[in-house]
C-alpha positions, -999 to +999 in steps of 0.1 A: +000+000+000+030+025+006+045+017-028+023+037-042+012+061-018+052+071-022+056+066-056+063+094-074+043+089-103+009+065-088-014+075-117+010+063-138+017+030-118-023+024-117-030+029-153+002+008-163-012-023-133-048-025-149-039-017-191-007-041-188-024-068-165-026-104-180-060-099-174-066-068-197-048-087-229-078-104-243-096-069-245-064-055-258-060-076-288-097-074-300-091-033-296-063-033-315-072-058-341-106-040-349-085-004-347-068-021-378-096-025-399-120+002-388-095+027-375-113+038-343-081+060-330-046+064-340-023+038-344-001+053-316-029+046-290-023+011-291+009+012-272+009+012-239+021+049-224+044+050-198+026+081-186-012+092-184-016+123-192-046+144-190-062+144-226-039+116-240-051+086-258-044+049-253-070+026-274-105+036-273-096+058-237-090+094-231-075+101-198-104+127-185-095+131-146-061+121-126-054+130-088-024+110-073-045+079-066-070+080-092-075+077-131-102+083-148-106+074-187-133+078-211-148+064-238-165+073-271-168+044-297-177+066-330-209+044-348-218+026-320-233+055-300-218+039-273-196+061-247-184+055-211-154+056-189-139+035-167-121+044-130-088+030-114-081+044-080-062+030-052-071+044-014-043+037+009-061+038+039-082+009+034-054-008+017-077-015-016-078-010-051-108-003-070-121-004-110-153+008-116-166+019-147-202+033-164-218+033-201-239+061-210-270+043-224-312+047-223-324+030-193-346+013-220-316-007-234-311-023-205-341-040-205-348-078-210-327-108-204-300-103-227-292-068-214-293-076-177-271-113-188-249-089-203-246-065-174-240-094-149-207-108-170-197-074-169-197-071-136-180-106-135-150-091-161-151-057-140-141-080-112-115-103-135-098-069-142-095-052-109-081-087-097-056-083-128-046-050-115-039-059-086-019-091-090-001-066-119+004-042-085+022-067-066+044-079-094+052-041-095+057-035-060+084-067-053+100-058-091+111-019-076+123-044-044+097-023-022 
């Protein structure tokens, strides 16, 4: 929990934990390999950055909001009508990581089986992720020897 409390980049360690996780590869490869054949955001964004910067891109996400223990990112998919964003914070005083993350759609959409089966195995990836961060975390933490 120190290591990033005293790091002296943690936004950058927390987006780096949950977009590099093992976890997060599977979502990166169907990103990128759509980006290549409907070109959805520049070919840059689909290397990781060693820094989140407000207003910078990496796949589909635009870092919108960063304080020393949070990112925020969000999300417009261009003919889809579909935009979002997605959260990674880390409070130290509870010791605990969190992911969290919204779409902006009618309330009507989410209506029906299908919708709410949807929502559930999101929730279940949601959780797959954060778990991804912070195994990715650790590996960070004992890597620096902290």
């Amino acid at each position: 929990s120190q290591y990033l409390a005293q790091h002296p980049s943690p936004t950058d360690v927390l987006g780096r934990a949950f977009f590099g996780s093992r976890s997060f590869v599977g979502e990166k490869l169907v990103l990128s390999s759509l980006n290549s054949l409907l070109s959805l955001y520049p070919e840059h964004a689909t290397s990781l950055p060693k820094h989140f910067k407000l207003n910078e891109q990496y796949l589909q996400w635009k870092v919108t909001m960063q304080a020393p223990l949070e990112l925020i990112c969000s999300y417009q998919i261009r003919g889809l009508n579909l935009k979002g964003c997605t959260m990674i914070a880390f409070d130290p005083s509870v010791r605990k990581a969190f992911h969290g993350n919204c779409f902006d759609v009618a309330e009507g959409q989410i209506q029906g089986f299908l919708p709410v089966k949807g929502i559930q195995m999101h929730k279940a990836y949601a959780r797959f992720l954060l778990d991804g961060m912070a195994d990715e975390l650790e590996k960070m933490q004992h890597a620096d020897g902290k």
